[in-house]
C-alpha positions as CSV (number, residue, x, y, z in Angstrom):
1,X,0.0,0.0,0.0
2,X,2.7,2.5,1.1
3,X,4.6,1.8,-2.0
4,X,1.6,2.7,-4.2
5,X,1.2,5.8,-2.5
6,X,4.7,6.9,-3.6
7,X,4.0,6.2,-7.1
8,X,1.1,8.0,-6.7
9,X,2.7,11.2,-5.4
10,X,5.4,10.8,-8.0
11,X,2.6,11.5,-11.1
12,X,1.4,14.4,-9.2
13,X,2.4,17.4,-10.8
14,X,1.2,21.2,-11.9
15,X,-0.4,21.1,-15.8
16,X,-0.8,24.5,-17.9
17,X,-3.5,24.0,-20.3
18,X,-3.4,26.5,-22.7
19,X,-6.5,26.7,-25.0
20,X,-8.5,29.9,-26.4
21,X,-11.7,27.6,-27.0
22,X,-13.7,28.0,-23.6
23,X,-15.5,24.5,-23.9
24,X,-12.6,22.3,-24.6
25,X,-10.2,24.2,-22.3
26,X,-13.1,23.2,-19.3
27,X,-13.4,19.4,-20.9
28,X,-9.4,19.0,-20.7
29,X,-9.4,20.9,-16.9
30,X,-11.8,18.7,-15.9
31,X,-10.3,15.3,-17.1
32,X,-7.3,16.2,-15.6
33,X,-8.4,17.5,-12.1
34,X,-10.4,14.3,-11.7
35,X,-7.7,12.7,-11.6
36,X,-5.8,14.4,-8.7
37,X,-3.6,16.9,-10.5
38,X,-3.2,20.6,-10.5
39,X,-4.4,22.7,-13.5
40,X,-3.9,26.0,-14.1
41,X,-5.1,27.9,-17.3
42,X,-4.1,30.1,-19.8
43,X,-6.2,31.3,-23.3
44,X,-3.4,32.8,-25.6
45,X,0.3,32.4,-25.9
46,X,1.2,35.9,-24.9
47,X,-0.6,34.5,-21.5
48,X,0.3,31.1,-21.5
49,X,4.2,32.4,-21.7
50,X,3.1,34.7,-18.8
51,X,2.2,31.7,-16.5
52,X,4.8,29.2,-17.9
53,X,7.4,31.7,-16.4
54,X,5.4,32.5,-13.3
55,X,4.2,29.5,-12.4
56,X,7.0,26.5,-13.7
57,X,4.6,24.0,-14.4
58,X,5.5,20.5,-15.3
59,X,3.9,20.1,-18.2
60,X,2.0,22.3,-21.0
61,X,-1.0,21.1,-22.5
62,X,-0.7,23.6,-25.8
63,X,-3.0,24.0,-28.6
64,X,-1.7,24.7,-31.7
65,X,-4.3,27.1,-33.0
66,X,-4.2,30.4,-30.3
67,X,-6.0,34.2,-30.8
68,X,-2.4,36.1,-31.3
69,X,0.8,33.8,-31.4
70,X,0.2,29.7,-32.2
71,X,1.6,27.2,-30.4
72,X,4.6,26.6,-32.3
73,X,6.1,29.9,-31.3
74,X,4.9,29.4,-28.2
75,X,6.9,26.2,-27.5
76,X,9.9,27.8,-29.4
77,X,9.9,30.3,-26.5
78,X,9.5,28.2,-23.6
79,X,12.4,25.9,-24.8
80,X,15.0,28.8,-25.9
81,X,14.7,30.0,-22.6
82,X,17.1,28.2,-19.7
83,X,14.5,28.6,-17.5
84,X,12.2,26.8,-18.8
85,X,13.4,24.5,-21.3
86,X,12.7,21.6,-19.4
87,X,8.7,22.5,-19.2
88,X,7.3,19.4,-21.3
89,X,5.1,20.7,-24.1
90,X,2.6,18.3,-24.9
91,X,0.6,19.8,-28.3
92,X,-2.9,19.6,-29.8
93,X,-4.7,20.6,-32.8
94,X,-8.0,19.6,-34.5
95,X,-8.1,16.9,-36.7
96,X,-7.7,18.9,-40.2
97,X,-4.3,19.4,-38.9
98,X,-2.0,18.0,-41.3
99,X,1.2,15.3,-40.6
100,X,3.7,18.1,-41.4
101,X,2.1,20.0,-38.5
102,X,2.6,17.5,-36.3
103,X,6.4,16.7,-37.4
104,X,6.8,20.6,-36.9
105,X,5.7,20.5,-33.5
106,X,7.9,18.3,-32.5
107,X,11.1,19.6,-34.2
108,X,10.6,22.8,-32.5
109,X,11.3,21.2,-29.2
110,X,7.5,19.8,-28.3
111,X,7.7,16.6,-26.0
112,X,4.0,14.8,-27.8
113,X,1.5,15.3,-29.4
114,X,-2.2,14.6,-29.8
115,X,-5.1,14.9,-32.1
116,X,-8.4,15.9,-31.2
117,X,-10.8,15.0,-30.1
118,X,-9.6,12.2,-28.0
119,X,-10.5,10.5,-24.8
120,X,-9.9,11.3,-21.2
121,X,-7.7,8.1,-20.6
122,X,-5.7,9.0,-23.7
123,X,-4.8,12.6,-22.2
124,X,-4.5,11.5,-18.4
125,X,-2.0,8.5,-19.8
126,X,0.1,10.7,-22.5
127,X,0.7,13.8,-19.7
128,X,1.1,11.1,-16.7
129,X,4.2,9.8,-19.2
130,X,5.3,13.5,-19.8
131,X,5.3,14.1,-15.6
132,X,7.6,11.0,-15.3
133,X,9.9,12.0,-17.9
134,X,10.3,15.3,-16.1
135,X,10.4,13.9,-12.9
136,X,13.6,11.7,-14.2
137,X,15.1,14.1,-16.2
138,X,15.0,16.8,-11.9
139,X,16.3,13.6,-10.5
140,X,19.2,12.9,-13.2
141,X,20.2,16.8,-12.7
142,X,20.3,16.9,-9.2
143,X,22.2,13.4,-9.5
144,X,24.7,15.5,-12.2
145,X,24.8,18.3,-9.3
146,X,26.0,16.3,-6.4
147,X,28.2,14.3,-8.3
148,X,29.7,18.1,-10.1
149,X,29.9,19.6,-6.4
150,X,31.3,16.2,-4.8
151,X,34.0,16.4,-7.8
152,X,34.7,19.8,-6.5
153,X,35.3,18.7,-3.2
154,X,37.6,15.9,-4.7
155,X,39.6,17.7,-6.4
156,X,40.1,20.3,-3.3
157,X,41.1,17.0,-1.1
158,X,43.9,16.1,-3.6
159,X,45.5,19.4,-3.8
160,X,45.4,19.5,-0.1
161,X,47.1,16.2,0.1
162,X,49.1,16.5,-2.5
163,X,50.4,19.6,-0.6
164,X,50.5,18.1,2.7
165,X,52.4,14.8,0.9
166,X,55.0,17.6,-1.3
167,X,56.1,19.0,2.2
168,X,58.0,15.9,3.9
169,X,58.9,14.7,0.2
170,X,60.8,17.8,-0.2
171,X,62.6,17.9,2.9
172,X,63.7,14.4,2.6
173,X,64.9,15.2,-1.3
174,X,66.8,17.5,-0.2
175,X,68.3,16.1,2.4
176,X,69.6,12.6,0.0
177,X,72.2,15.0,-1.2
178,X,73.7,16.2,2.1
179,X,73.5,12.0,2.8
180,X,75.6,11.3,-0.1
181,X,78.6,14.2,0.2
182,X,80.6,11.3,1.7
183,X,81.4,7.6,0.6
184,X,79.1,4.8,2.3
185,X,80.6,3.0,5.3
186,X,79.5,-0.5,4.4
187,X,76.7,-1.8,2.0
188,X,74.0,-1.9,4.4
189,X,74.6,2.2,4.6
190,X,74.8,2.4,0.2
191,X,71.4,0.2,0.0
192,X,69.9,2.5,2.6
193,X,70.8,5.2,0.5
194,X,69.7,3.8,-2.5
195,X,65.9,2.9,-1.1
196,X,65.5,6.5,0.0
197,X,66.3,7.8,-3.2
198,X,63.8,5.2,-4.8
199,X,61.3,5.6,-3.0
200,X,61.1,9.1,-2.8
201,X,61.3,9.1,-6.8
202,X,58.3,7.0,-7.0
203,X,56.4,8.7,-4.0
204,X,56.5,12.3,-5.5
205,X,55.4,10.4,-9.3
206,X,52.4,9.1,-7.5
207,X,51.5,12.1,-5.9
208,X,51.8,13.7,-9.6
209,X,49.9,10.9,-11.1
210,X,46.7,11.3,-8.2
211,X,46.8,15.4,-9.4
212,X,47.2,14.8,-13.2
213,X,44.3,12.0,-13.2
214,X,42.0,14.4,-11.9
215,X,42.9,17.0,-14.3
216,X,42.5,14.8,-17.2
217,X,39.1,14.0,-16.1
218,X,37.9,17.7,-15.9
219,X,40.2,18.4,-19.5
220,X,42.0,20.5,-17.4
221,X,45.6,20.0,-18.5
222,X,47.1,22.7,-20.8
223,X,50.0,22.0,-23.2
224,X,53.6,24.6,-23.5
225,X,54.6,23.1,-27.4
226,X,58.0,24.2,-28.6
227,X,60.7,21.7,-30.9
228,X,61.1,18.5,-28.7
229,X,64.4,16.6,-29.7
230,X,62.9,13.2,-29.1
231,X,66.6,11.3,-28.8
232,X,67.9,13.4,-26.8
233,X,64.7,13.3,-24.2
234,X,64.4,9.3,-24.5
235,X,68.0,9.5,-24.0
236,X,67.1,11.2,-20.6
237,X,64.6,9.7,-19.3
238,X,66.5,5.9,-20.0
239,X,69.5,7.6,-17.9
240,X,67.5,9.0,-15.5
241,X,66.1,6.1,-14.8
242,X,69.5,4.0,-14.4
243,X,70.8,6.7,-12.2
244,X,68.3,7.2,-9.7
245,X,68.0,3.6,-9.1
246,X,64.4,3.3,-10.0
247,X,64.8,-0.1,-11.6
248,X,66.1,-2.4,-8.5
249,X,64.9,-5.9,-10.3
250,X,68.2,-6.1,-12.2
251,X,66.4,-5.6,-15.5
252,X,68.4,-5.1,-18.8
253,X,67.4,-1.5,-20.6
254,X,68.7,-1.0,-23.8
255,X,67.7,2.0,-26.1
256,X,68.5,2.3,-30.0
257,X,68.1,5.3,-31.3
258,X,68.6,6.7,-34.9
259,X,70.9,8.5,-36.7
260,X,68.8,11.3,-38.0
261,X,67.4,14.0,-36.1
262,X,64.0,13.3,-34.6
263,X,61.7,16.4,-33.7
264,X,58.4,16.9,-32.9
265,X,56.4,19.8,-31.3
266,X,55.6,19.2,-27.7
267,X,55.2,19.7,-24.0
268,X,59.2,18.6,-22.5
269,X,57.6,17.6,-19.4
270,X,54.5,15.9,-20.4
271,X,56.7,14.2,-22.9
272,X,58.8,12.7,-20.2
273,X,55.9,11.8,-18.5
274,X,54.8,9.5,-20.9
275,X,58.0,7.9,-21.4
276,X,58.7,7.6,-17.6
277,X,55.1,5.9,-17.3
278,X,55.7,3.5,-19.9
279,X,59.1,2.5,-18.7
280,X,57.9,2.0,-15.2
281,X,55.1,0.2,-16.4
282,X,57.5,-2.5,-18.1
283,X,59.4,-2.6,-15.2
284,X,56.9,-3.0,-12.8
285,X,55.4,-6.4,-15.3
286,X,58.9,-8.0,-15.8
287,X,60.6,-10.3,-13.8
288,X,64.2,-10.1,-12.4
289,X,66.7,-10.3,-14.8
290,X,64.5,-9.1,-17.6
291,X,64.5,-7.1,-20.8
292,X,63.1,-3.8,-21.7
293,X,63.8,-2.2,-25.1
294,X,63.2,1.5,-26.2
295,X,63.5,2.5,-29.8
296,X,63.1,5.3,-31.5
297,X,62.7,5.8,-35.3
298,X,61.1,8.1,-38.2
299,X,58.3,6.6,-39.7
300,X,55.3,7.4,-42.8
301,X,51.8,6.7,-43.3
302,X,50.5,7.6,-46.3
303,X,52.9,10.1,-47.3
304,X,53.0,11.8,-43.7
305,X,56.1,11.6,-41.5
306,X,55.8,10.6,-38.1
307,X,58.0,9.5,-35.0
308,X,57.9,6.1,-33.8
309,X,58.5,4.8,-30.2
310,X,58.2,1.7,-29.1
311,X,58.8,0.5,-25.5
312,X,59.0,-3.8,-25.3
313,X,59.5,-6.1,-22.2
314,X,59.6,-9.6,-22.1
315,X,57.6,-10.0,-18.6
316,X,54.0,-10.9,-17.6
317,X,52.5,-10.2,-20.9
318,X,48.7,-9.0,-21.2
319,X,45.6,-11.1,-21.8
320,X,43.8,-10.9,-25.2
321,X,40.3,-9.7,-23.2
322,X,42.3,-7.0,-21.0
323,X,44.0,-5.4,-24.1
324,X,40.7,-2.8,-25.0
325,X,40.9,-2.3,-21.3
326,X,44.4,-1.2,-20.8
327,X,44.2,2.7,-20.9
328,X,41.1,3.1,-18.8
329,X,41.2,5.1,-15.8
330,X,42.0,2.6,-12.7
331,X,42.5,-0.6,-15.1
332,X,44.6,-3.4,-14.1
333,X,45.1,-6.3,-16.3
334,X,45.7,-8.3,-13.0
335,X,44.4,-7.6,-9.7
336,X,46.5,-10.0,-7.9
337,X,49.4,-9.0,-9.8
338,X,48.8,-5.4,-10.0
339,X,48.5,-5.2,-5.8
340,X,52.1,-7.0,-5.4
341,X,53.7,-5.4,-8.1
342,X,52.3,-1.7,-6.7
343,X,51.0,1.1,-8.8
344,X,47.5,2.9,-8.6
345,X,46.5,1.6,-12.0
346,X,46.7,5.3,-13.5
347,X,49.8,6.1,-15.1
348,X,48.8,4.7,-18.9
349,X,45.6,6.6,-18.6
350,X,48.0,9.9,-18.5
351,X,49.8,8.1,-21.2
352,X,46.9,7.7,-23.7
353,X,45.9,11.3,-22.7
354,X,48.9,13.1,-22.9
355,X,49.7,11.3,-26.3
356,X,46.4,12.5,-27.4
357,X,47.0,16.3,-26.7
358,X,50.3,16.1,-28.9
359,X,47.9,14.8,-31.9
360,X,49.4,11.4,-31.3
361,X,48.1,7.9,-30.9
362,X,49.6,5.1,-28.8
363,X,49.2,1.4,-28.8
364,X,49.5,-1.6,-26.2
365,X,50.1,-5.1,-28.2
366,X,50.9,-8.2,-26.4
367,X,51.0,-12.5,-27.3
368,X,49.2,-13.4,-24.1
369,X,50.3,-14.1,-20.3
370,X,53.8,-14.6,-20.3
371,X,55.0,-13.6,-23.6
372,X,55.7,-9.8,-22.9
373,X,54.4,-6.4,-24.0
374,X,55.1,-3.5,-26.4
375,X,53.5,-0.2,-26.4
376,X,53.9,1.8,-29.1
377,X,53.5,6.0,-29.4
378,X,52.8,7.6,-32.5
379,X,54.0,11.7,-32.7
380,X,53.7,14.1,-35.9
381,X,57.1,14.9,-36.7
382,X,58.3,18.8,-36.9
383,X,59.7,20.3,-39.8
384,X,63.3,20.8,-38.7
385,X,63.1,24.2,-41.0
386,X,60.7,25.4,-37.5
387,X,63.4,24.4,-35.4
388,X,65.8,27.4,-35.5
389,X,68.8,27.8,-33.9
390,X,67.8,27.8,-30.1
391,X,69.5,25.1,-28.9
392,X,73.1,26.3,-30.3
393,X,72.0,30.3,-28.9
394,X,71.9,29.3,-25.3
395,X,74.4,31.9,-23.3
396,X,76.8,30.4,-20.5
397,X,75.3,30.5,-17.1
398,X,77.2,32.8,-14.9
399,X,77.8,30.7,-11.4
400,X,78.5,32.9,-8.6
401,X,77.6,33.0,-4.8
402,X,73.8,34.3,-4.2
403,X,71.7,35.7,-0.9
404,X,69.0,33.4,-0.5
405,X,66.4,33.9,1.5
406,X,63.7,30.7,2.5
407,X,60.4,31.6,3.7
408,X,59.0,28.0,5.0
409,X,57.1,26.5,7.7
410,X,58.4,23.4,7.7
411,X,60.6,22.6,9.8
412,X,62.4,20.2,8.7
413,X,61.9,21.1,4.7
414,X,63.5,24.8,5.5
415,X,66.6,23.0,7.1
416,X,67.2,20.5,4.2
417,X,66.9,22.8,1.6
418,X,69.1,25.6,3.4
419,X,71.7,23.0,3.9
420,X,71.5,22.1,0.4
421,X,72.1,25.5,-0.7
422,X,74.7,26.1,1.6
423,X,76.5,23.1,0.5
424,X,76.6,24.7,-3.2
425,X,78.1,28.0,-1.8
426,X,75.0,30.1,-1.6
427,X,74.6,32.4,1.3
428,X,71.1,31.3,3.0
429,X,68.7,33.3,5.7
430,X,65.3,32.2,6.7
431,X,61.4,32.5,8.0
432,X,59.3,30.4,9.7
433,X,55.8,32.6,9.0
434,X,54.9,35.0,6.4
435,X,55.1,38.0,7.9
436,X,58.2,37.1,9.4
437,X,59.4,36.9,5.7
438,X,58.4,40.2,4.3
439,X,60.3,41.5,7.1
440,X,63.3,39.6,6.3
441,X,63.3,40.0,2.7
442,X,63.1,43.7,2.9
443,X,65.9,43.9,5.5
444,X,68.3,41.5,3.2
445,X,67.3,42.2,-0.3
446,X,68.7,38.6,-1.6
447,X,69.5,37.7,-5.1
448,X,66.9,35.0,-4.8
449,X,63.7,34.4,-2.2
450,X,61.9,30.9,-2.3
451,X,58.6,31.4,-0.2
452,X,56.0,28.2,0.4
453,X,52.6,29.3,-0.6
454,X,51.0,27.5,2.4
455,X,52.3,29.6,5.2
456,X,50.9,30.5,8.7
457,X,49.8,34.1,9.1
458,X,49.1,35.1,5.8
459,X,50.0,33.2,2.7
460,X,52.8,33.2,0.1
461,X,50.2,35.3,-2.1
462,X,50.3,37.9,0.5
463,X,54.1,37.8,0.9
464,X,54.4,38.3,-2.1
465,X,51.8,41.4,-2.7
466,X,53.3,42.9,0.2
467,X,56.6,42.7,-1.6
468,X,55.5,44.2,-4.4
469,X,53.9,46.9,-3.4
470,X,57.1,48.0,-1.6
471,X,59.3,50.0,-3.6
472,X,62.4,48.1,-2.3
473,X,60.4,44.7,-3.4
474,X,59.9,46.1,-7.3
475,X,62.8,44.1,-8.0
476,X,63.5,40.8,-6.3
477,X,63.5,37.7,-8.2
478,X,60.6,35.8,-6.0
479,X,59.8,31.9,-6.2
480,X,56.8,30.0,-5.5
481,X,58.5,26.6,-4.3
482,X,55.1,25.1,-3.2
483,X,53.1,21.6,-3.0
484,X,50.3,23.4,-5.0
485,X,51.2,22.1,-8.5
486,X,48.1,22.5,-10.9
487,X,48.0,24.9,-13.7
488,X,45.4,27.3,-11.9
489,X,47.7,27.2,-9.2
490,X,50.6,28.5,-11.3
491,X,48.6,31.2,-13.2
492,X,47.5,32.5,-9.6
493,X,51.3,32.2,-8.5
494,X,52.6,34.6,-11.2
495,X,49.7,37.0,-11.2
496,X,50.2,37.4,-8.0
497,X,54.0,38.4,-8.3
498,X,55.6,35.4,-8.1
499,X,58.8,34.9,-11.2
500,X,59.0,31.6,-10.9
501,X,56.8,28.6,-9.9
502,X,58.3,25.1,-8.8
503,X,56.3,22.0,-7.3
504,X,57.8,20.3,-4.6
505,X,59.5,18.3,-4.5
506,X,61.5,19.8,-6.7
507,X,64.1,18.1,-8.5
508,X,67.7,19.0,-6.8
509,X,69.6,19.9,-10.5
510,X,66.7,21.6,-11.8
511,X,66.9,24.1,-8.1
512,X,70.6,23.8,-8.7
513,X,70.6,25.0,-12.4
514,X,67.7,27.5,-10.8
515,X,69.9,29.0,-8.4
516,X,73.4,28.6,-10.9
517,X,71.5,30.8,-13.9
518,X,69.9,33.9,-11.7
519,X,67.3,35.8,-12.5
520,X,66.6,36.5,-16.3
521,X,68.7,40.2,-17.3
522,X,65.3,42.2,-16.8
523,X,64.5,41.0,-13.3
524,X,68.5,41.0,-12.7
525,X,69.0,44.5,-13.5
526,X,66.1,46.0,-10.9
527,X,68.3,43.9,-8.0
C-alpha cells in the first residue's frame, strides 16, 4: 500500500493548459483535475508564456491554433529559454491538422503530441508519461549536481594532500644529497641510501599521477609546445632512470636510437611523463633479470612523417580480453598482480591522454600471459626548418655566490633545503611565517627568495603582494617553491607576483641550475 502511495505522489504534478476555446479548455481541466492533479489555465500564448514563467509547471498542454501567437512559437519560446526548457510541451490541434504540422511541433522542441478530439484516458495517460519523464530528467540533474559539487570537493582533497604529501617529500629530497657528500661506510649504509632515493622518486610520481588523473578528467591540463628533440629526451629519461635507481629488479634496458634528427612539437615535461610511465610500467610487469627495449625511429603513413617509439619487455605479458581495457582510468590487467607489483592503476591513462594532446596515438600489443608487451607512441614529426637555432643560442650560465632567503614553515623542509644550498656555496637566511618573511626580505634584499605558498599568518600570495607593493620589493626575483602544482595554481602564483613557480618536491639539478642561472637580465637589473 505505502509503496503505491509513492507512485502516486510521484505523477502528481502542476499542468498549464493552454486553450482559447472556452469548452474544450473546461473538458481537458476537468479530465485532468479528476484525476488528482493541478491545473492552471491560460487562453493565448502571450498568457500562456506569462504563467509558464510564473508558475514553472510541469507540463503544457498547448494547442496549436491560439487568438495572437500559435503554439509553435509558443513552445519555441519556452524551450529557448534556460528557465524553462525543461517544461514538457505536450501539443494539440483539430483533426484537419496536417502530418507536417505534427512533425513541426515536434522539431521545434514539443515533447507529444495529440489529435483531437480524444479520450480522457488518452490525455491522463500521455501527460502522466510527460510528468515522469520530467520527474527523471529533476532527479538525473540533481544526481549531475552532487556528483559536479562532490567532484569539486575531490579535487580540493587532492590538492590539499598532494600539498601536505609535497612538504616531507621535499625535505627528505633534499636532504639525499647532504646523505651522499661522503662515501658509504658498508653496504648496508649504500642500500639505505639507494631505497631512500627510490622511494622518494616513485612517492613524488604518485602524488603527480593522483593530481594529473584528476585533471584529465575535468580536460583541465594545458599543453607549453615548442621543438622537442625526441633522442635526446628518451636519451634522458632511460638515464634517468639507471641513475636514480628506480629499476632495483636487475632488469636489462637497452635503447636504439637513430641516426637522424627526430623532432616533434611538444610539451618537454608531459613528454617525459609519458615515457617515464611507460618504462615503469614494463618494469613494474617484468621479472628479475629481464628485458626492456626503447627504440626510436622516423616513420610514414601515407605520405606523412611521423616518429615512432616503441617500448618492449619480455615479462608478464597481457591477456587478449584485457588489451581494450588497458588505458582506462584505474584498469589493471591483473588484480592480484597489480597489488604486489604496486602502482594505482593510473599512469597509462595519463599516457593515452597526454599522447592524445600532442595529436598522437599510442598502442598496447601483447601475445598473451607470459609472452611480454610493447607499447607503441605515435608523434607528428616537426619540420626541422621550424626548429631554428635555439639550442646552439643558449648563453653560458654565470655561477656565482647568491643571498637566499627561505620563507617556510616546515621545519624540517626549511633545514634540508638551506643546507643544500649552503653546501653549493650560496649564502642562506630564513622565515618560519609569512610576515616574518616580508620582514626579512626587505631587511636582506637577496639575489633569490623561495617562499612556500602554504604559510601561517598570511599566505605566500600575500608575501608576495606585500613585496611588491614596496618599492624596495619592485625588484627581487621571487619563487613559488610550493606543494600546490596545478596549472590554476601557477597562473595565480605569477599573477600574483611570483617569477618563478616550482612543485615540490623539486628536483635538486633543476633548483641547482635555478639557483646557478639567476634571474633572467630584466629582473636582474632592478636587483
Amino acid at each position: 500500500m505505502q509503496g503505491n502511495i509513492g507512485r502516486a505522489r510521484e505523477h502528481v504534478g502542476k499542468i498549464l493548459n493552454v486553450n482559447d476555446n472556452e469548452a474544450a479548455r473546461y473538458l481537458g481541466t476537468t479530465m485532468l483535475r479528476r484525476v488528482g492533479l493541478e491545473v492552471i489555465e491560460a487562453s493565448s500564448g502571450m498568457g500562456a508564456l506569462e504563467m509558464v514563467h510564473r508558475e514553472l509547471p510541469d507540463v503544457v498542454v498547448l494547442d496549436v491554433k491560439l487568438p495572437d501567437i500559435d503554439g509553435f512559437e509558443v513552445c519555441r519560446r519556452i524551450k529557448a529559454s534556460p528557465r524553462t526548457a525543461g517544461v514538457k510541451i505536450l501539443h494539440t490541434s483539430a483533426t484537419f491538422v496536417s502530418l507536417d504540422k505534427k512533425v513541426q511541433g515536434l522539431d521545434i522542441g514539443a515533447d507529444g503530441y495529440l489529435t483531437q478530439p480524444f479520450e480522457a484516458t488518452e490525455l491522463v495517460a500521455t501527460v502522466r508519461s510527460l510528468l515522469r519523464l520530467a520527474q527523471a530528467e529533476r532527479e538525473l540533474r540533481a544526481r549531475a549536481d552532487r556528483l559536479a559539487e562532490a567532484d569539486r570537493r575531490k579535487d580540493e582533497f587532492l590538492a590539499m594532500l598532494a600539498h601536505e604529501l609535497r612538504n616531507p617529500l621535499a625535505a627528505i629530497t633534499a636532504s639525499l644529497p647532504m646523505l651522499e657528500q661522503r662515501d658509504a661506510v658498508n653496504q648496508g649504509e649504500r642500500r639505505a641510501r639507494e631505497v631512500l632515493r627510490r622511494q622518494t622518486v616513485h612517492l613524488a610520481r604518485l602524488v603527480d599521477d593522483l593530481l594529473d588523473v584528476s585533471r584529465v578528467t575535468q580536460g583541465k591540463i594545458e599543453l607549453r609546445l615548442e621543438p622537442v628533440d625526441l633522442k635526446s629526451l628518451l636519451a634522458r629519461v632511460v638515464l634517468t632512470t639507471r641513475e636514480r635507481g628506480t629499476n632495483p629488479r636487475g632488469q636489462t634496458l637497452a635503447l636504439a636510437l637513430p641516426d637522424t634528427p627526430i623532432q616533434v612539437r611538444g610539451d618537454v615535461t608531459r613528454l617525459e611523463q609519458v615515457f617515464t610511465n611507460l618504462l615503469d610500467n614494463a618494469s613494474k610487469y617484468t621479472d628479475v633479470g629481464g628485458h626492456i627495449r626503447v627504440s626510436l625511429e622516423p616513420a610514414f603513413v601515407d605520405g606523412v612523417p611521423f616518429a615512432r617509439i616503441k617500448v618492449r619487455d619480455d615479462g608478464i605479458g597481457i591477456a587478449a580480453d584485457a588489451l581494450p581495457m588497458i588505458f582506462g582510468l584505474f584498469a589493471q590487467a591483473s588484480v592480484t598482480l597489480a597489488r604486489s607489483r604496486g602502482g594505482l592503476g593510473i599512469g597509462l591513462t595519463l599516457v593515452r591522454t597526454l599522447v592524445e594532446l600532442h595529436d598522437g596515438e599510442v598502442e598496447a600489443r601483447s601475445d598473451g600471459i607470459g609472452y611480454g608487451a610493447e607499447f607503441e607512441v605515435r608523434l607528428p614529426l616537426l619540420d626541422l626548418a621550424e626548429t631554428g637555432e635555439r639550442a646552439s643560442q643558449r648563453g653560458l650560465v654565470e655561477l656565482r655566490r647568491r643571498r637566499i632567503c627561505i620563507v617556510e614553515d616546515n621545519v624540517d623542509a626549511q633545514q634540508a633545503l638551506g643546507d643544500l644550498c649552503e653546501m653549493w656555496g650560496h649564502e642562506v637566511h630564513a622565515a618560519s611565517d609569512g610576515i616574518a618573511g616580508v620582514g626579512k626580505v626587505l631587511e636582506l634584499l637577496p639575489d633569490v627568495t623561495l617562499i612556500d605558498i602554504g604559510l601561517p599568518g598570511i599566505d605566500g600570495f600575500e608575501v608576495v603582494r606585500r613585496l611588491r607593493a614596496d618599492p624596495r620589493g619592485k625588484g627581487l626575483w621571487l619563487v613559488a617553491l610550493t606543494g600546490y602544482g596545478s596549472p590554476e595554481q601557477r597562473t595565480t602564483a605569477l599573477a600574483a607576483g611570483f617569477d618563478v613557480h616550482l612543485v615540490k618536491p623539486v628536483e635538486v639539478h633543476k633548483l641547482q641550475e635555478l639557483l646557478d642561472a639567476g634571474p633572467p637580465p630584466a629582473r636582474a637589473s632592478r636587483i
